[in-house]
C-alpha positions in Angstrom: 0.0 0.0 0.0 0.8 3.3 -0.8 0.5 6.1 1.7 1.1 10.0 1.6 2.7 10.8 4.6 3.4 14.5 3.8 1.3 16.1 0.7 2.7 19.3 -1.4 0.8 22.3 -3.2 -1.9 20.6 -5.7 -1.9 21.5 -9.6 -4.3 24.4 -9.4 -2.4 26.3 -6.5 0.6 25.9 -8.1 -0.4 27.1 -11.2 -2.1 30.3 -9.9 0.7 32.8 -11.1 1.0 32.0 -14.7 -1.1 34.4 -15.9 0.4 37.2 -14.3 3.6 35.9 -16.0 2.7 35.1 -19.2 1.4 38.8 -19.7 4.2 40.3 -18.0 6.7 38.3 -20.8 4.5 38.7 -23.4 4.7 43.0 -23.4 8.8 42.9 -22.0 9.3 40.7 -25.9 7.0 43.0 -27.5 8.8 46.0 -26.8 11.9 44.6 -27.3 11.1 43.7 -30.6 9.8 47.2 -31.4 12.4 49.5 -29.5 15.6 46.9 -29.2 18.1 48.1 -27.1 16.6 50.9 -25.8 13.8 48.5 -24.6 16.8 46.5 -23.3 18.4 48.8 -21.3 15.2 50.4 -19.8 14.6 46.7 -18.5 18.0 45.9 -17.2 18.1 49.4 -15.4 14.2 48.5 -14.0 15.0 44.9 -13.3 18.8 44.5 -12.2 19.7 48.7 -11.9 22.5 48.0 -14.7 23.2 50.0 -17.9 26.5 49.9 -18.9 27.1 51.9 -21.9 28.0 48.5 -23.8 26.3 44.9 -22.5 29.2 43.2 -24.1 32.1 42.8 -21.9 35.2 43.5 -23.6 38.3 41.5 -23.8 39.8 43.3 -21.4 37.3 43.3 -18.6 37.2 39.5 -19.5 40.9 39.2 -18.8 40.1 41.5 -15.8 37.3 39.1 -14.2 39.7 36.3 -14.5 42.9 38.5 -13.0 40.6 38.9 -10.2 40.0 35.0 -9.4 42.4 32.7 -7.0 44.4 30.3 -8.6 42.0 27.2 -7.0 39.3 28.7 -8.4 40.5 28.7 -12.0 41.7 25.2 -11.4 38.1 24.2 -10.2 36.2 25.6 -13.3 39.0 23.8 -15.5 38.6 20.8 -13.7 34.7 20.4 -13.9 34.7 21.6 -17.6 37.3 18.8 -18.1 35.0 16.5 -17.0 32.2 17.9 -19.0 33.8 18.3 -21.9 34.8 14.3 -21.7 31.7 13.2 -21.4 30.0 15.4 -24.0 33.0 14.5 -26.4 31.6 10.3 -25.6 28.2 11.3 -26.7 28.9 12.9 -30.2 31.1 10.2 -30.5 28.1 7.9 -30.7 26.5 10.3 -32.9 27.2 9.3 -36.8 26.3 10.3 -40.4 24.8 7.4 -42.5 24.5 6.6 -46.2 23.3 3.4 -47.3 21.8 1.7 -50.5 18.3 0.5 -49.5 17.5 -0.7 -52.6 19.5 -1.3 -55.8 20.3 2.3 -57.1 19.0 3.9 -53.9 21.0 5.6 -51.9 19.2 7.4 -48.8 21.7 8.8 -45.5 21.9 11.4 -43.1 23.8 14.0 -42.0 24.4 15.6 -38.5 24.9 19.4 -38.7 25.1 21.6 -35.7 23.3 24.5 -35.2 24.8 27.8 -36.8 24.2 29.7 -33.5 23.1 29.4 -29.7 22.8 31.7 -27.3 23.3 30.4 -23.5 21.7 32.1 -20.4 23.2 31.6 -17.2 21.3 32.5 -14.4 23.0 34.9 -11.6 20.9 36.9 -9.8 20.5 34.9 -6.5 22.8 32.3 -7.2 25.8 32.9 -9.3 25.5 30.1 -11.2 29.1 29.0 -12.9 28.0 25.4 -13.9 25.7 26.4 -16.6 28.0 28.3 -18.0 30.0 24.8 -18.9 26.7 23.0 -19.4 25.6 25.2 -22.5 28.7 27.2 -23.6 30.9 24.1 -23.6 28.4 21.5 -24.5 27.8 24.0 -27.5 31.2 24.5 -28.5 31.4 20.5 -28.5 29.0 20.2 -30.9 30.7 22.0 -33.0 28.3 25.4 -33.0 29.9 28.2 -34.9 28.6 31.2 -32.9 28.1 30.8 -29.1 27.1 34.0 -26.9 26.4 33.9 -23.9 24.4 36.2 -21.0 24.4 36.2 -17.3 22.8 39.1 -14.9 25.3 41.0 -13.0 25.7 39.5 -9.3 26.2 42.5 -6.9 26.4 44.8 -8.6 29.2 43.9 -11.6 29.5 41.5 -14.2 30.6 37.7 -11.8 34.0 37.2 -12.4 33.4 33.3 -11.4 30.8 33.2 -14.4 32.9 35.5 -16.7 36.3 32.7 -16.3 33.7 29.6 -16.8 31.9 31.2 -20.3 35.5 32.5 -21.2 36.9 28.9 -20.7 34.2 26.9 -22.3 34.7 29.3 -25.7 32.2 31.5 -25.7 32.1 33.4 -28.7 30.4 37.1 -26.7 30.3 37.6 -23.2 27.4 39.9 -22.4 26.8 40.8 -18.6 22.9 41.3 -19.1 19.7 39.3 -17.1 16.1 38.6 -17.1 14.0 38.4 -20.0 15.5 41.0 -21.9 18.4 39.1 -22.3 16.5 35.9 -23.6 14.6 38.3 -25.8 17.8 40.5 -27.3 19.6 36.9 -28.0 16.7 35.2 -29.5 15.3 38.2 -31.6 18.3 40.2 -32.2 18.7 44.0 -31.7 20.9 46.9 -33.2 24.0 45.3 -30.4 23.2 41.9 -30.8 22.6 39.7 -33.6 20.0 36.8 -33.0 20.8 33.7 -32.5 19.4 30.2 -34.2 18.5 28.7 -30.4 18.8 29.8 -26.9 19.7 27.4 -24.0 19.5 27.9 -20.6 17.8 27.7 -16.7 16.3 31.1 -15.5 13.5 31.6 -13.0 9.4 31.7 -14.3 10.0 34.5 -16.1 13.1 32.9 -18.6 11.1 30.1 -18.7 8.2 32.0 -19.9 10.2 34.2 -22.3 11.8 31.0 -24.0 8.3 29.2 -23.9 6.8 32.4 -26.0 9.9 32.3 -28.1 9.9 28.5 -29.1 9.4 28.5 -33.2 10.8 31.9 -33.7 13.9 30.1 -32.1 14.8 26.9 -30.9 15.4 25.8 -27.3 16.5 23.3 -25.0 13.4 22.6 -22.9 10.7 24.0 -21.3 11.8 24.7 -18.1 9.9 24.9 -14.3 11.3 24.9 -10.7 14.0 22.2 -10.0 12.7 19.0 -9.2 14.5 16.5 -6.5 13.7 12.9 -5.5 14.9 10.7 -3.0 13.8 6.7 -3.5 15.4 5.0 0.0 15.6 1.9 2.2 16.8 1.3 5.7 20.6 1.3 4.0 20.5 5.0 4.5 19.3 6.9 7.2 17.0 10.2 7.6 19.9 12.8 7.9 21.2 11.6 4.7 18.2 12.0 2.9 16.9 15.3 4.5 20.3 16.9 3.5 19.9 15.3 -0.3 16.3 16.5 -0.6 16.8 19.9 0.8 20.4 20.6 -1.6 18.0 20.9 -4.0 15.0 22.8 -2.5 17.3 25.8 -1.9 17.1 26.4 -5.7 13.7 28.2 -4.8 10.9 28.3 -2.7 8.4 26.3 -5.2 11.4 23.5 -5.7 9.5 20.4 -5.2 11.2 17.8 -3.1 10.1 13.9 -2.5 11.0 11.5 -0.8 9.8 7.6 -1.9 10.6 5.2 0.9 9.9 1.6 1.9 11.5 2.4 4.8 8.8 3.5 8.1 11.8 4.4 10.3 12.5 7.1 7.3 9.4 8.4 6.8 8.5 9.1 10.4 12.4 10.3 11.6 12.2 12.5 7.8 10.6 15.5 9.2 13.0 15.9 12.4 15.9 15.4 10.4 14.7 18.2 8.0 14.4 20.7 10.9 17.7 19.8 12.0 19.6 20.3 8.7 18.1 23.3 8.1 19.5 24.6 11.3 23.0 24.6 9.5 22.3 25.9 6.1 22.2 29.6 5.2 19.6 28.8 2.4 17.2 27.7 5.2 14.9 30.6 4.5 14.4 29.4 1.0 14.6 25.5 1.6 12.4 25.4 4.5 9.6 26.9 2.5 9.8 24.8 -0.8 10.0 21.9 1.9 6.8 23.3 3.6 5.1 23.8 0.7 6.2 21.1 -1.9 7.8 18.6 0.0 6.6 15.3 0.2 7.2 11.6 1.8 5.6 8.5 0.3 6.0 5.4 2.2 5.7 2.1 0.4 5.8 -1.3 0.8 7.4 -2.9 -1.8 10.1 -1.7 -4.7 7.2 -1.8 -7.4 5.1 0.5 -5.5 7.9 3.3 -5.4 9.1 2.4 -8.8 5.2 3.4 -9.5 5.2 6.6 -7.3 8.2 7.5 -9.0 6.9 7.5 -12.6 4.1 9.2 -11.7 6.2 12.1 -10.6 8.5 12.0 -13.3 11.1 14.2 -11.0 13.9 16.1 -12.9 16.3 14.9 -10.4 16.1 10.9 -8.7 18.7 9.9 -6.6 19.0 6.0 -5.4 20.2 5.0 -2.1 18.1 1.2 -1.8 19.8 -2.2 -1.8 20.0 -2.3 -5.3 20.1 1.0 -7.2 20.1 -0.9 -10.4 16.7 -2.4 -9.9 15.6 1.0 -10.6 17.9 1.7 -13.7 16.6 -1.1 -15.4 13.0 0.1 -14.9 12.3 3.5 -14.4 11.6 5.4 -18.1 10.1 9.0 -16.8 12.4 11.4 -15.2 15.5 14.0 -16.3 18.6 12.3 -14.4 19.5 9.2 -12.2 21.5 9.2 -9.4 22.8 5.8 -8.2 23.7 4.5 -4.6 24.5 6.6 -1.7 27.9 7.7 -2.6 26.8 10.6 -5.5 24.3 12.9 -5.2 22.6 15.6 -7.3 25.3 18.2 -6.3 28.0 15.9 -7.9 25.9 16.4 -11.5 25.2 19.8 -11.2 28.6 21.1 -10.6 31.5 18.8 -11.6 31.0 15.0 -11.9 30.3 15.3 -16.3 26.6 14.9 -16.8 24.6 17.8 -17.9 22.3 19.4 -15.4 19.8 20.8 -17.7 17.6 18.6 -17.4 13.5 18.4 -18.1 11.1 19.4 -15.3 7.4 19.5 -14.8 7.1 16.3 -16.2 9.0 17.0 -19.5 10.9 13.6 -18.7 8.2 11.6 -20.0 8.9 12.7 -23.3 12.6 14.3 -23.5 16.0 14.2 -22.0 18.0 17.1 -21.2 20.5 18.9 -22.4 23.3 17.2 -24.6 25.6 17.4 -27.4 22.3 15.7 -29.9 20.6 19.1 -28.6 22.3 21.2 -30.7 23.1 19.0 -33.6 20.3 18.8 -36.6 19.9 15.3 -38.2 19.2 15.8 -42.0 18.3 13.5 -44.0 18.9 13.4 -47.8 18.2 10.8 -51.1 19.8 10.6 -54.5 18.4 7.5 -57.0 21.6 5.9 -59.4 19.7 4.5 -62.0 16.7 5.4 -64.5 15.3 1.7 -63.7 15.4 2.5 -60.1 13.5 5.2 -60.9 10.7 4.0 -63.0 9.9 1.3 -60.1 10.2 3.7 -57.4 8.0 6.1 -59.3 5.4 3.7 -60.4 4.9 3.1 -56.7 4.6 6.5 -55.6 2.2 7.1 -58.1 -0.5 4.9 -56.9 0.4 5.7 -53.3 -0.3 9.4 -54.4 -3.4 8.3 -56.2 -4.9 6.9 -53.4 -4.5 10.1 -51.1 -6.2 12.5 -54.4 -2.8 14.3 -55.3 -2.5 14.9 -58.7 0.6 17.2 -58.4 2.8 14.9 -56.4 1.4 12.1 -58.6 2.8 13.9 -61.7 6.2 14.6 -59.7 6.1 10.6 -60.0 4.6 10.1 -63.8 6.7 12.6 -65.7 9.7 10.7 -64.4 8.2 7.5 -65.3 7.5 8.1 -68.7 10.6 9.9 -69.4 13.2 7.2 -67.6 10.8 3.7 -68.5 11.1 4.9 -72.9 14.8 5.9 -72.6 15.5 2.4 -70.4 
């Protein structure tokens, strides 16, 4: 049996600010679009009370920002781009053009072609978020993307210099110290400082989800992006600290961070909500994590693997961590979430910052459908035919023609006939 010890927000509560957001993003693109960067500036000034006379940081204030870092901290970012770039270098590895001959005299294949240009957003207001950086910059760049820019909010006050060194390193093309919506909006539509990109990439809060949800078609993105997502499925091989501090490492993101916690362990789900209390007593973020816990935390306790496995897909979390007997029970099964996190000895923490796995990953139950960010992201698979022979041709063609009878269209029919009748007389 299944049984909800601690319930979150429902649906409808949850949802009860998307209006206001949706109109709010909806005017900021529109004027951008009309005004460009005087629109842009007007909202950086409103929004983040920065207007620089250029957005774009110049090489020198690039090589500034990075002057101003400690050695260990260049060798950090290094380090966990290293281990990015590794992984995403495996993955396009596996990634290959094809051409073969299906039938005598045709040849079909396809090619994969990056994207010409991407613009990455890393988020910095609250947090100054370096990782992204690597996950979109660097991931881009791997892919082989031509043009990658790249835009992050200033963080008290100036341009981060942790953020700066971390886009600089992954090979970002244009460094722009600009936040919000309008820097979504001047990267994705272009003004008279900025040229447009092909697709923009890239966490943000409602309101740079909303912007890139408005801007989907015009431009390509990643995903569709909500609140982070965290879910711990346990046994009795861990204990309740462990999984208080694992669920609440990712409920400081934001105050509407959803956090679970599947069990089949009683002793965890009653000790849970002490243990909570008592890690938050030693975090700085516990203003923030207390209330997503409060208000989207949840503990399911169940009695068998098959019953969390089943909790688990129903949520469809962004992030699942593992700590039961047998973390591969659940590899083997589970099909609806954004990333897996096996046994007790990595956590969440280790993808988002360093380990080599992206952390972009789907949220409000995108995983049912997608995966997150990766190098096939910005790569384009196109396909392409060519046909050897005229006797190829005729048979192909005499085919098509009835196919295109049956559906009533005489123009692609013709496409088929005229080749017919030319190729079937000469052969």
């Amino acid at each position: 049996m299944i049984q909800v010890i601690k319930s979150g927000q429902t649906a409808q509560a949850k949802a009860g600010n998307q209006a206001q957001v949706r109109a709010t993003v909806e005017g900021i693109l529109a004027d951008i679009e009309q005004r460009g960067d005087a629109a842009v500036r007007d909202y950086s000034q409103k929004f983040d009370q920065w207007a620089p006379t250029s957005f774009r940081l110049t090489q020198a204030q690039i090589e500034e920002c990075i002057a101003s870092l400690p050695a260990q901290t260049l060798d950090d970012i290094r380090f966990a781009q290293a281990q990015i770039r590794r992984f995403a270098e495996i993955q396009k590895s596996s990634m290959h053009d094809v051409e073969i001959e299906t039938l005598p005299g045709v040849v079909l294949g396809h090619r994969n072609i990056p994207v010409n240009s991407v613009g990455c957003y890393i988020p910095g207001g609250k947090y100054p978020l370096i990782a992204s950086a690597h996950m979109s910059v660097l991931t881009a760049k791997v892919a082989g993307v031509k043009r990658v820019i790249a835009a992050a909010p200033p963080f008290e006050g100036k341009p981060c210099p942790e953020i700066v060194a971390a886009m600089h390193l992954a090979g970002a093309d244009e460094i722009y110290c600009l936040g919000g919506v309008q820097a979504v909006a001047a990267m994705a539509i272009g003004t008279e400082s900025i040229v447009g990109v092909d697709m923009i990439v890239g966490p943000g809060n409602a309101y740079v989800a909303e912007a890139k949800r408005q801007l989907y078609g015009r431009v390509g993105i990643d995903l569709f992006a909500g609140p982070t997502e965290t879910m711990v499925i346990c046994d009795d091989t861990v204990d309740a600290e462990l999984v208080a501090v694992d669920l609440l490492g990712q409920a400081e993101h934001g105050p509407t961070s959803p956090a679970y916690c599947v069990t089949t362990s009683s002793k965890i789900a009653e000790e849970l909500p002490a243990a909570i209390e008592k890690v938050l007593r030693r975090l700085d973020t516990a203003p923030i994590a207390s209330v997503s816990w409060r208000d989207h935390g949840e503990i399911h306790l169940c009695d068998t693997d098959e019953e969390a496995l089943q909790v688990a897909e129903r949520l469809c979390s962004e992030h699942v961590q593992v700590m039961t007997k047998d973390p591969d029970w659940y590899l083997q099964r589970m099909t609806r979430y954004g990333a897996l996190f096996l046994g007790h000895r990595t956590n969440v923490s280790y993808g988002d910052k360093v380990i080599g796995t992206n952390h972009t990953l789907p949220t409000m139950g995108a995983g049912r459908y997608t995966g997150g960010l990766w190098v096939g992201k910005f790569i384009k698979t196109h396909t392409y035919q060519r046909v050897l022979t005229d006797e190829a041709s005729v048979m192909v063609g005499e085919y098509c023609s009835r196919l295109c009878g049956y559906e009533h269209m005489s123009g692609h029919k013709e496409q088929a006939d005229i080749r017919v009748r030319r190729l079937k007389v000469e052969a």
